[in-house]
N, C-alpha and C positions, 0 to 999 in steps of 0.2 A: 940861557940858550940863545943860539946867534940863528938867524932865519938864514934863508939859501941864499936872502940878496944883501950883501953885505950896506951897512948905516950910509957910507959913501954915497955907493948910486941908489941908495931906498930915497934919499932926500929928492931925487930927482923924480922922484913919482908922485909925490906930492906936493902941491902950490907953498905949503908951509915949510920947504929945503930951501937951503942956499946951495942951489945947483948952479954950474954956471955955462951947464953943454943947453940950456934952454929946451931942457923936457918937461916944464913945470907945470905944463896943460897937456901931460900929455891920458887923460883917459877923455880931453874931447877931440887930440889927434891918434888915433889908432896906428898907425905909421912910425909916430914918438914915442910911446907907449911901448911896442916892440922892440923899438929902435933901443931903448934902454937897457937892454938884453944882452946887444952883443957888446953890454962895457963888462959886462961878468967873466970871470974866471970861466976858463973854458969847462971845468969839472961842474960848476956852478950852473952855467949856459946849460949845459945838456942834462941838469936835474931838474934846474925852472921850466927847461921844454918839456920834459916826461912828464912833469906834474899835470901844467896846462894841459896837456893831449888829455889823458889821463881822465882831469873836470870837464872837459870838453863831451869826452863820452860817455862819465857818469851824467853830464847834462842834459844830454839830447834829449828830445821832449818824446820820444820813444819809449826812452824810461823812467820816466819821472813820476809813472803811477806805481811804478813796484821801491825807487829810490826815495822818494817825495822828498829830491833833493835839485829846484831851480838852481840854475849860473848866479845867482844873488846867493843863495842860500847856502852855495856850495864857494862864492866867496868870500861869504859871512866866517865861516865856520876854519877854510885853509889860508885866509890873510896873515893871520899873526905868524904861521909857518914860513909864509914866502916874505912877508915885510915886515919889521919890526921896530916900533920907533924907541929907541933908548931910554927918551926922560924918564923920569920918576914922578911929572907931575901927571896926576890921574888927568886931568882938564887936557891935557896936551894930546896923551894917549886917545882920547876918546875922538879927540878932532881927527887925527894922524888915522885912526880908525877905519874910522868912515872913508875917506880917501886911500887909505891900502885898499878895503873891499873894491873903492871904484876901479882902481889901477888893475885888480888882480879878473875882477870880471871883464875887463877891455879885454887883457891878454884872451881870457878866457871864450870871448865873442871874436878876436879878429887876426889870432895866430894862426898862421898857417904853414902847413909845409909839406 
Protein backbone atom coordinates (compact mmCIF):
# COMPACT_ATOMS: atom_id res chain seq x y z
CA UNK A 1 0.00 0.00 0.00
CA UNK A 2 1.55 3.49 -1.16
CA UNK A 3 0.94 6.51 1.54
CA UNK A 4 -0.70 9.89 0.33
CA UNK A 5 2.94 11.16 -0.11
CA UNK A 6 4.48 9.58 -2.60
CA UNK A 7 8.72 7.89 -1.75
CA UNK A 8 9.89 10.89 -3.95
CA UNK A 9 9.03 13.95 -1.90
CA UNK A 10 8.68 11.37 1.59
CA UNK A 11 12.66 11.51 1.29
CA UNK A 12 12.51 15.06 1.62
CA UNK A 13 10.85 14.93 5.12
CA UNK A 14 13.42 13.22 6.41
CA UNK A 15 17.35 13.91 7.16
CA UNK A 16 17.85 10.28 5.90
CA UNK A 17 16.49 11.21 1.87
CA UNK A 18 18.48 12.26 -0.82
CA UNK A 19 16.39 15.24 -1.43
CA UNK A 20 17.90 17.87 -3.23
CA UNK A 21 14.96 20.86 -3.06
CA UNK A 22 16.89 21.07 0.74
CA UNK A 23 13.80 20.31 2.93
CA UNK A 24 15.92 17.93 4.97
CA UNK A 25 15.29 19.78 8.31
CA UNK A 26 12.34 20.42 7.70
CA UNK A 27 10.28 19.44 11.08
CA UNK A 28 12.74 22.11 12.91
CA UNK A 29 11.56 24.72 9.88
CA UNK A 30 7.80 24.60 9.91
CA UNK A 31 7.68 26.82 6.73
CA UNK A 32 9.79 23.70 4.83
CA UNK A 33 7.85 21.32 6.25
CA UNK A 34 4.69 22.63 4.62
CA UNK A 35 6.41 23.90 1.93
CA UNK A 36 6.94 20.22 0.95
CA UNK A 37 3.33 19.86 0.26
CA UNK A 38 2.84 21.93 -2.47
CA UNK A 39 5.35 19.33 -4.66
CA UNK A 40 2.30 16.85 -4.27
CA UNK A 41 -0.08 16.01 -6.91
CA UNK A 42 -2.88 18.32 -6.57
CA UNK A 43 -5.50 15.12 -5.70
CA UNK A 44 -2.72 14.31 -3.05
CA UNK A 45 -2.21 18.17 -1.69
CA UNK A 46 -5.84 18.37 -0.94
CA UNK A 47 -6.07 14.72 0.88
CA UNK A 48 -2.70 15.57 2.95
CA UNK A 49 -4.64 18.86 3.81
CA UNK A 50 -8.12 17.25 5.03
CA UNK A 51 -6.14 14.78 6.90
CA UNK A 52 -3.89 17.40 8.80
CA UNK A 53 -7.22 19.78 9.60
CA UNK A 54 -8.80 16.64 10.44
CA UNK A 55 -5.74 15.70 13.45
CA UNK A 56 -5.57 19.06 14.12
CA UNK A 57 -9.20 18.94 15.49
CA UNK A 58 -9.11 15.50 16.83
CA UNK A 59 -6.07 17.20 18.66
CA UNK A 60 -7.12 20.10 20.25
CA UNK A 61 -6.66 19.85 24.00
CA UNK A 62 -10.48 20.48 24.21
CA UNK A 63 -10.82 17.05 23.44
CA UNK A 64 -8.22 15.04 24.30
CA UNK A 65 -10.22 13.93 27.66
CA UNK A 66 -12.95 12.13 25.64
CA UNK A 67 -10.21 11.20 22.56
CA UNK A 68 -7.02 10.59 24.78
CA UNK A 69 -5.51 10.98 21.55
CA UNK A 70 -2.25 14.02 21.78
CA UNK A 71 -0.64 15.54 18.18
CA UNK A 72 2.33 12.85 19.17
CA UNK A 73 -0.04 10.18 19.65
CA UNK A 74 -2.36 11.07 16.78
CA UNK A 75 1.18 11.15 14.74
CA UNK A 76 2.31 8.03 16.11
CA UNK A 77 -0.63 6.10 15.05
CA UNK A 78 -1.54 8.29 11.12
CA UNK A 79 2.45 8.39 9.97
CA UNK A 80 2.80 5.27 8.23
CA UNK A 81 -0.64 6.59 6.26
CA UNK A 82 0.85 9.90 5.23
CA UNK A 83 4.68 8.58 4.98
CA UNK A 84 6.01 5.60 4.07
CA UNK A 85 9.60 4.44 3.75
CA UNK A 86 10.08 1.57 1.32
CA UNK A 87 12.98 -0.47 2.50
CA UNK A 88 12.64 -3.82 3.80
CA UNK A 89 15.24 -3.40 6.27
CA UNK A 90 13.27 -3.34 9.78
CA UNK A 91 16.46 -0.96 11.30
CA UNK A 92 15.82 1.60 8.57
CA UNK A 93 12.01 1.53 9.07
CA UNK A 94 12.32 2.29 12.54
CA UNK A 95 14.72 5.28 12.08
CA UNK A 96 12.47 6.59 9.02
CA UNK A 97 9.75 6.20 11.80
CA UNK A 98 10.49 8.36 14.26
CA UNK A 99 11.11 11.06 11.80
CA UNK A 100 7.61 10.56 9.56
CA UNK A 101 5.87 11.03 13.25
CA UNK A 102 8.18 14.26 13.52
CA UNK A 103 7.31 15.52 10.06
CA UNK A 104 3.58 14.63 10.38
CA UNK A 105 3.16 16.41 13.81
CA UNK A 106 5.05 19.78 12.43
CA UNK A 107 2.33 19.70 9.68
CA UNK A 108 -0.06 18.94 12.44
CA UNK A 109 1.10 21.93 14.90
CA UNK A 110 1.85 24.59 12.12
CA UNK A 111 -0.69 24.28 9.00
CA UNK A 112 -2.71 26.66 8.45
CA UNK A 113 -5.25 27.90 6.15
Amino acid sequence: MDSWVPWSICQCCTPFGSCDSGHRDTFDRPYAAIGVLDELPEVNLLVAKYLVKFLQLIGDPRYQPVTKMNISNLAMVFAPSFLRCPSDNPLTILANSRLEQAYLKTLINYLEE
